[in-house]
N, C-alpha and C positions, 0 to 999 in steps of 0.2 A: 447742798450747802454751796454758795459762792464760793469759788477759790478767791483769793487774793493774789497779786502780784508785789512785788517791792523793788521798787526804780531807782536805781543812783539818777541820783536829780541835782543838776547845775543851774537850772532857771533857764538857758539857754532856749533858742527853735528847738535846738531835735528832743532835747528830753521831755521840753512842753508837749509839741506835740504827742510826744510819744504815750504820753497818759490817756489821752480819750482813744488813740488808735489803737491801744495793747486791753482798751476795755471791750472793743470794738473784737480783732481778731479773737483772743480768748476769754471773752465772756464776764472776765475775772476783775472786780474790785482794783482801783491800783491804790501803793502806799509809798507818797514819793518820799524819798529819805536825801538830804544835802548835810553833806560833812565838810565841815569851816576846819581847814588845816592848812587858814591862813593866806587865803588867795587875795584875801581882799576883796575891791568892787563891791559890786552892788550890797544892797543890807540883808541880810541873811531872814527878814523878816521879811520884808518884801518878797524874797523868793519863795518863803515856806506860803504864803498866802496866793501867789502867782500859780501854786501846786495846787492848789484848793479851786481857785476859777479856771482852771481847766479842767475839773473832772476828779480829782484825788478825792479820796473818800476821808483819806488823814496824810497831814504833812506836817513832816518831823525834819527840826533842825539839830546836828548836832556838834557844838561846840568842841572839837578834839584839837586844838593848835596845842596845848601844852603835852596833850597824849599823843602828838605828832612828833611833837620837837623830841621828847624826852623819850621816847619806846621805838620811834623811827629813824631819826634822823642823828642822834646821837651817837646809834651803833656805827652809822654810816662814819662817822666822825675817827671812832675808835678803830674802824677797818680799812680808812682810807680810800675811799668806797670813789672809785674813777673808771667806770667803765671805758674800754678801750687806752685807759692810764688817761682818759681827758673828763668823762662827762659822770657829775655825781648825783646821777641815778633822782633827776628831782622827779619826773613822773610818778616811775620804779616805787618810789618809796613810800608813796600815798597810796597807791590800792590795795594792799595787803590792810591797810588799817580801814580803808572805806569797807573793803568785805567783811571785815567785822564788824563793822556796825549796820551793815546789809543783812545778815545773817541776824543780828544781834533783835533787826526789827522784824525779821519775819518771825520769829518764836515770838517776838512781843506780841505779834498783830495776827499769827495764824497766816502766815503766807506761804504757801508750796510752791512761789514761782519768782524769782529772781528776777531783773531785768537791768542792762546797762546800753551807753550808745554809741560802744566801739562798733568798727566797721572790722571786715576782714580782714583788712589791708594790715595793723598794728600790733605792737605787742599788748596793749592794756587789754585788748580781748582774753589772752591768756593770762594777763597777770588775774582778770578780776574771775578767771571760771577756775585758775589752778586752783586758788585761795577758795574759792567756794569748794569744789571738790575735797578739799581738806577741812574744810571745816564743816560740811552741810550739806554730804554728796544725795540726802535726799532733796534738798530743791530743785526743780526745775530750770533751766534761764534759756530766755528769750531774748535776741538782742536782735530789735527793728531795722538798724542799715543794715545788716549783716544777713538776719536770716529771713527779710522781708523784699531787698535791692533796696530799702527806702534811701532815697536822694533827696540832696537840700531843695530842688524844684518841686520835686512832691509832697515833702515837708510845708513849704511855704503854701502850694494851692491848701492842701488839708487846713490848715491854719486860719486860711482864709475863710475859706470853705465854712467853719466851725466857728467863728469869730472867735478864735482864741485871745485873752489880749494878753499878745506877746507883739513885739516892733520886726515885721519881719520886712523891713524897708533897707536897713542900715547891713553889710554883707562888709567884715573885715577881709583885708586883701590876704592876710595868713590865717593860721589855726593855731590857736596858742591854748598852753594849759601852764596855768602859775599854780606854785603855793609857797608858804617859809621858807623852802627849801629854796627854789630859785625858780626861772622862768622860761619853758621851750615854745620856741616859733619856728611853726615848719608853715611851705605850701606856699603856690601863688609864685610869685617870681625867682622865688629862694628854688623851683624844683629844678631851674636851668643852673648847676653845683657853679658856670663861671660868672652869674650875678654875682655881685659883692654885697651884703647887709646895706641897706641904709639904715641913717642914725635914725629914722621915726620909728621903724619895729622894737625899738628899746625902750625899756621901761625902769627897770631895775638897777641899771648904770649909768653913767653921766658919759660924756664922751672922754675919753683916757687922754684925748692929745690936746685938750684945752688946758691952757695953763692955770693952775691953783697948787699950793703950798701941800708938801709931803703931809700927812695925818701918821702920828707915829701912837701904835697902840699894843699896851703890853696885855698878854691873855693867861690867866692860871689854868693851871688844870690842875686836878684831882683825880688820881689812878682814871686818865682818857679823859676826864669827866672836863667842859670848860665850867668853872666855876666863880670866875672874876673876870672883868674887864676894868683893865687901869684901876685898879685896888677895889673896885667896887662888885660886890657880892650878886651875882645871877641866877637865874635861873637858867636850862636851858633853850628855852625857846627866846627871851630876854638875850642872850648871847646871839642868838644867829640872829633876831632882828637889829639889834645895835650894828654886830657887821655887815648886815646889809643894807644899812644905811650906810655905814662910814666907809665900808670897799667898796660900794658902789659908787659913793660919791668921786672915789679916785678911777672909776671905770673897770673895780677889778671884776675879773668872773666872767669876760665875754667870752666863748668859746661859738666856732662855724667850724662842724664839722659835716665829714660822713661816716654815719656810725652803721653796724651791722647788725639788722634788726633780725629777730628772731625768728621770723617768719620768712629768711631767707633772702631779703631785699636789702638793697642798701640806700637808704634812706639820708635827705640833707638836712640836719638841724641844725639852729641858731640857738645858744642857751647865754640863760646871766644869772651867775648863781654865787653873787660876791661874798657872802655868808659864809657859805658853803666852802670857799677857794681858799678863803681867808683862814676857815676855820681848822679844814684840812690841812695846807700847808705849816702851822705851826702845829698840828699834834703830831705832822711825820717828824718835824723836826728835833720837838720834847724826845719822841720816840729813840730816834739818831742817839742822843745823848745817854737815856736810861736803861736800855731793851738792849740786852749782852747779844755779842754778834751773829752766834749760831740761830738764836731765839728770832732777832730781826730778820736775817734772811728766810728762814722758813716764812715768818709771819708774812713777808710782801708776795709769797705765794696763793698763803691763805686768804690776805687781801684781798690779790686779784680772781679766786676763784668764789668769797663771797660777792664781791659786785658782780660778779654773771650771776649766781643764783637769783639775785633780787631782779636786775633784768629782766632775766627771765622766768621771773615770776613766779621763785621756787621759795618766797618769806619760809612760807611755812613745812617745809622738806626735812628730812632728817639730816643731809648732810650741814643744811643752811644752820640747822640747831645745835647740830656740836659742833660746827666754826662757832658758833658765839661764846661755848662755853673754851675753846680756845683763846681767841681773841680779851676773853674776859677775865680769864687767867692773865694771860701776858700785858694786861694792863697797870697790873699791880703797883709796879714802882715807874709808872705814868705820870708823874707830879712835879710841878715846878712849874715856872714862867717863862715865857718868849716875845720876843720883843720884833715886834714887824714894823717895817717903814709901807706905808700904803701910797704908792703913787703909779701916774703912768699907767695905770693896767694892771700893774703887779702888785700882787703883796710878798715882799721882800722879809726876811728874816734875817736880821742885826744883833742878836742877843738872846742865849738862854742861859738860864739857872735852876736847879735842882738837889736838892739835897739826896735824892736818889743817884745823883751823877755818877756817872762811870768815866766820866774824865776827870783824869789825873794829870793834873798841870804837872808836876815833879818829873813823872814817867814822858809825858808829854814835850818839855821844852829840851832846845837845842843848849841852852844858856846855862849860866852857871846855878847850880840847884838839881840836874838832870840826874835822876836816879836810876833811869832805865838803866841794866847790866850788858853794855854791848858786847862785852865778853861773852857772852851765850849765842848771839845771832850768830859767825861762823857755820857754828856746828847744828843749829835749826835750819838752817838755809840748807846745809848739806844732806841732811837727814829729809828735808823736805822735797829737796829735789832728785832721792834718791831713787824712787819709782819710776821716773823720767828718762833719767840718766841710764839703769839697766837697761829700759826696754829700750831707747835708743840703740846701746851696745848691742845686744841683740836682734835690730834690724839691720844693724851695720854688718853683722857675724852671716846674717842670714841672705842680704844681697836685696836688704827692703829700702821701703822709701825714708 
């Protein structure tokens, strides 16, 4: 019996090719699968039929933007999800859902061999074999640059070679991968870290220093959940495209960093993920207000140790599994609205309310109405600083620093 193979397929050179040359190397049927989580470009029917003239025996599209935004991207929302405290995980958090639906079609189709078209070099190699390994550690995977050397100049003669019709004329000067979430540009002149961006590798932001009028937008939330923009009723994928129209328009979301890639390199991206920045900054904020103090500092631990897991391509790990059921707990009284002025690059924060609040204007002001008991501080300060204060006397008794 034929094996089958099952290709994360983009429409792009290398996955095109990669269908008649992975029928080629192992003998095996391929079944190309592209999962729409919102990238945009070209029509997704177009691509699924570009799988089929080159060789795919079946080519399946599968519409997941809502099951992206609302299962993916949402968590990230509720964890504050900033790898290195700057970048929110847009790659990161599309492959854990494409291996499900990778997985999902080789049981449909009978396929014992996986295939994607990371190179060595990245982390999406491990995010998309950790995810398989947990989900389907019987399949096979095969990844052509990686465990073939295949290079874009072999790529392109193959292609040619094969009349694939695919446009292998046009060579962008970066590497980019978008989706809902936001958009990363690495490679090409960006690898020399003192180039500076130019404004044509953007796509998703407007330039921040051109003058236009503040955008001021109020966002609900619901225990984490965004569930309104400016009083009107969302969904959440409806939420991160609305603010990625509207913070992008104000340039918010650019980030050029050097982030610390998994595989031990450190690597230079470009990302724009105004959505995402936007959407972030007002649920730390709700949080600030509702999430009692003990609770919030642990949490921006938990935070930061779930965006490494997703990173590094631990979706489906057991630690990754009880932070959510953490996280999902301390959501609970997550409710209220924030009010952001969008300009400049920034999205600013001018305004919350919550009926969950834990501030108390009475306890809170200076003015007359103040209820706080300052008769008690005294003797909390004293009692607080009384651990301090021994061991001092005690280095001072013993001849220490």
């Amino acid at each position: 019996m034929t094996e089958r193979v099952v290709l994360a397929y983009s429409g792009g050179l290398d996955t095109s090719v990669a269908i008649p040359y992975l029928a080629e190397e192992t003998g095996a049927e391929v079944i190309a699968v592209a999962v729409d989580v919102g990238q945009g470009g070209e029509d997704l029917d177009a691509i699924r039929q570009r799988a089929l003239d080159c060789g795919a025996v079946e080519s399946e599209v599968v519409d997941a933007r809502d099951e992206f935004a609302a299962g993916y991207c949402l968590p990230a929302i509720r964890a504050n999800a900033l790898y290195m405290d700057r970048y929110p995980l847009v790659s990161a958090l599309s492959r854990p859902l494409i291996v499900k639906h990778l997985v999902a079609a080789a049981r449909k189709h009978g396929g014992t061999i996986v295939s994607h078209g990371c190179t060595g070099k990245g982390n999406d190699q491990v995010r998309f074999e950790v995810g398989l390994g947990a989900l389907a550690p019987d399949l096979r995977i095969v990844a052509p640059a990686r465990d073939f050397a295949w290079t874009r100049d072999k790529a392109i003669a193959f292609a040619e070679e094969k009349g694939l019709p695919i446009d292998v004329s046009a060579k962008s000067p970066y590497s980019v991968d978008q989706n809902l979430w936001g958009r990363a540009v690495e490679t090409g002149f960006l690898e020399d870290i003192w180039n500076a961006p130019v404004e044509d590798l953007y796509s998703y932001t407007c330039d921040p220093a051109q003058e236009r009028d503040a955008d001021e937008v109020v966002i609900t939330f619901d225990a984490g959940v965004p569930v309104a923009i400016d009083g009107e009723t969302v969904t959440p994928y409806q939420a991160i495209r609305e603010l990625n129209r509207r913070a992008g328009a104000q340039g918010v979301g650019r980030l050029d960093m050097v982030e610390d890639r998994l595989v031990g390199i450190k690597s230079r991206e470009v990302y724009e993920a105004p959505g995402a920045i936007a959407l972030i900054t007002a649920h730390q904020e709700l949080e600030a207000v509702t999430v009692e103090r003990d609770l919030a500092r642990f949490k921006r631990g938990v935070d930061q140790r779930w965006g490494e897991l997703v990173y590094d391509g631990l979706w489906f790990s057991p630690l990754k599994r009880a932070l959510d059921a953490f996280i999902d707990d301390a959501q609970q009284h997550v409710t209220g609205e924030v009010r952001l002025t969008l300009h400049g690059g920034r999205a600013t924060v001018t305004g919350r309310r919550s009926e969950a609040s834990l501030y108390d204007f009475g306890m809170a002001t200076y003015d007359t109405g103040d209820t706080f008991d300052q008769s008690l501080a005294k003797g909390f300060v004293r009692l607080w600083g009384l651990p301090s204060e021994m061991a001092a006397a005690r280095d001072a008794r013993l001849g220490g620093c």
